[in-house]
C-alpha positions in Angstrom: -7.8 18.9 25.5 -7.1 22.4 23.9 -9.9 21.7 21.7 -12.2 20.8 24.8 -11.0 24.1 25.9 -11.8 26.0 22.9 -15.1 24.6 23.0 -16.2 25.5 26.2 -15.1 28.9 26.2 -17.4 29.3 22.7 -20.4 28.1 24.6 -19.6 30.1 28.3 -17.8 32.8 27.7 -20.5 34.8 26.4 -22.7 34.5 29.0 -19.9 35.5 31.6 -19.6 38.7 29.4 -23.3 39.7 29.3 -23.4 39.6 33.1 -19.9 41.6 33.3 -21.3 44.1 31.2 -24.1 44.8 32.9 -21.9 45.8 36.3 -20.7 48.9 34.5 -22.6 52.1 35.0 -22.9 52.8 30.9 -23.8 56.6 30.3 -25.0 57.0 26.5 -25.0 60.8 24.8 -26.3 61.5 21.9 -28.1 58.1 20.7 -29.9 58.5 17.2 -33.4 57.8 16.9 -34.1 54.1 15.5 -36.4 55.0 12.8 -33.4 54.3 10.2 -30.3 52.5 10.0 -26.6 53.4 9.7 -23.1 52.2 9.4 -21.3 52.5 13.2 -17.8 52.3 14.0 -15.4 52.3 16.6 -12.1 51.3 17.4 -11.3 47.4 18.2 -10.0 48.4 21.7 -13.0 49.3 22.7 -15.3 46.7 21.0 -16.6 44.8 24.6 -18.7 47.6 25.4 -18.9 48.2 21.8 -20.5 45.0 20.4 -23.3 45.4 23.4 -24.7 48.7 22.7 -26.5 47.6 19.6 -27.7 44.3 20.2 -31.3 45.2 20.2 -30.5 47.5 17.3 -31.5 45.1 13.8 -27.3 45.1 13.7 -25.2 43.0 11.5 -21.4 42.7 12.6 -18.1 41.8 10.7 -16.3 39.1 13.1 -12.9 37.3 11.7 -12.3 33.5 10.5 -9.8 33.3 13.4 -10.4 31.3 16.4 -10.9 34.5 18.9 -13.4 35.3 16.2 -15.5 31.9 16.8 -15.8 32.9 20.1 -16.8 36.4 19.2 -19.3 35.2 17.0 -21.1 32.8 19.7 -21.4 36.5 21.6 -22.8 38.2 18.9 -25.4 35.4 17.7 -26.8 35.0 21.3 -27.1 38.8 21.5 -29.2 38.6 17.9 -27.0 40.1 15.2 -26.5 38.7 12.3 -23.2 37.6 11.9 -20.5 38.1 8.7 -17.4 36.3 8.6 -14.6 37.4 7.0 -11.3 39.7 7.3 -9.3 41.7 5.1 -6.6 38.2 4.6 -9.5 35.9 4.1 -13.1 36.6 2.6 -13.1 40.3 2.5 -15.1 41.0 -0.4 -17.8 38.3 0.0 -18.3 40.0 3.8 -18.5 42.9 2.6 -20.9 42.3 0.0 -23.1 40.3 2.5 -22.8 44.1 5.0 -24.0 45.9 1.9 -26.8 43.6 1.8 -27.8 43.5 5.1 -27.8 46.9 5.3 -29.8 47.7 2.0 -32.4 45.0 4.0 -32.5 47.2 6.9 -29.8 46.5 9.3 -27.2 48.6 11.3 -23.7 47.9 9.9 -21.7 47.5 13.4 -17.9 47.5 12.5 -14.5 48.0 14.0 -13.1 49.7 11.4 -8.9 49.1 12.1 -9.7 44.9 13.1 -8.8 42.5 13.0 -5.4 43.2 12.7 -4.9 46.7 12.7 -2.6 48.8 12.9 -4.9 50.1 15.3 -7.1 53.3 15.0 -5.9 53.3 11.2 -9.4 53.4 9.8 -10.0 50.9 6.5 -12.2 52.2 3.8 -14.9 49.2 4.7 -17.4 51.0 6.6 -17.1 54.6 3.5 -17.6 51.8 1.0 -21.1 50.4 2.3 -22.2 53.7 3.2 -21.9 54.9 -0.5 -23.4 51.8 -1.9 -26.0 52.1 0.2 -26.8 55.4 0.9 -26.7 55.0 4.6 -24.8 57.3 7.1 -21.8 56.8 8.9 -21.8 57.5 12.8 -18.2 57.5 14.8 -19.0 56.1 18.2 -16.4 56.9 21.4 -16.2 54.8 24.0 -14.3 55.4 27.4 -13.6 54.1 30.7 -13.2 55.2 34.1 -11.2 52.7 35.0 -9.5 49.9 33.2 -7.3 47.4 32.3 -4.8 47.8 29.3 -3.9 44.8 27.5 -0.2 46.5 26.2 0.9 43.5 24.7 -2.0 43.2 22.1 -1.8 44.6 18.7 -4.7 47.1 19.8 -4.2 48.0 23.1 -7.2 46.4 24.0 -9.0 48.0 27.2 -11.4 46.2 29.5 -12.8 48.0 32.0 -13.3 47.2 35.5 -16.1 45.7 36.9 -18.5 48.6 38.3 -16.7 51.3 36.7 -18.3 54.4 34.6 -18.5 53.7 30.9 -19.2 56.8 28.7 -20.5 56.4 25.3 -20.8 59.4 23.1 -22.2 58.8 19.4 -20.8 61.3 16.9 -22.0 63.7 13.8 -23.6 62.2 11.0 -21.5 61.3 7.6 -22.9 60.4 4.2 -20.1 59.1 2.0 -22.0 60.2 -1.2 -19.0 59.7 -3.8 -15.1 58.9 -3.8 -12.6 61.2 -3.1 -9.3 61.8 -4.3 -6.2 60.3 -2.2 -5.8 63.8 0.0 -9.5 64.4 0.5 -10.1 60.7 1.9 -7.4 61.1 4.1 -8.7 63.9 5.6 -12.3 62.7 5.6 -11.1 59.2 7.5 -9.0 61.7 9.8 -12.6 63.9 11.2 -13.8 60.3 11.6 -11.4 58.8 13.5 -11.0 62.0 15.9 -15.0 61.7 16.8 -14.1 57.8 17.8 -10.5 58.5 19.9 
């Protein structure tokens, strides 16, 4: 029966999310131009309206071998991005290679830079790593809500906002992460990215 369960929330549940997105009034600032790709983040608490924004965008996303992330990936598939499994417990460095493909092929690099499992807005070094390998820019993305529901018990604080409500996207500065830095610097280099995203 749970399996039933499972099942059938893979198959409907995204299409109940694509229409519950489109009730909010979703106010973009800033957008780049599409004429190249680049590597966007922002934080797991916000990745409902997150995942949406770029699925007519050539995108390739980083979803977990969890369960919550089968159902994630059935969302992402039907909304055209090509899909990377793996997690930093379980195939991180083949996921990671397949992003740096991806994105040498073209694609955005769409990722949630403290998931799966936080802590949360703790940026990993993911996203710097397949900018420098690929010469592609990094673009913080912040997301907010006019009104919404926090989910206090998750790990994230995850936020889902309610149906008709104002959703304002701003997309950040451009950041090229052209070579590794020294313990101090990267801290502080993660810290001007994370600030753009919170």
């Amino acid at each position: 029966m749970k399996r039933a369960i499972e099942i059938i929330l893979v198959k409907i549940l995204p299409f109940v999310i694509d229409l519950y997105i489109k009730t909010l009034r979703i106010e973009i600032h800033n957008q780049p131009s599409g004429d190249k790709n680049y590597v966007f983040i922002f934080w797991h608490s916000k990745m409902l309206v997150g995942w949406w924004l770029f699925r007519k965008l050539r995108s390739a996303a980083l979803v977990s071998q969890s369960k919550d992330g089968d159902i994630l990936n059935s969302l992402l598939s039907k909304w055209n991005y090509k899909v990377v499994r793996g997690s930093s417990s379980k195939g991180a460095k083949e996921a990671l290679e397949s992003l740096i493909r991806l994105a040498k092929e073209g694609y955005n690099a769409v990722i949630t830079p403290d998931g799966p499992r936080g802590p949360a807005l703790n940026m990993k070094n993911g996203p710097l790593v397949i900018s420098n390998k690929c010469s592609v820019s990094l673009i913080p993305v912040k997301i907010s809500y006019s009104r919404k529901k926090i989910l206090s018990k998750s790990w994230d604080r995850f936020e889902i906002p309610y149906p008709f409500s104002k959703c304002i996207v701003a997309f950040g500065n451009k950041y090229d992460y052209k070579s590794y830095l020294d313990e101090n610097e990267l801290t502080a280099f993660k810290s001007k990215l994370s600030a753009e995203m919170t």
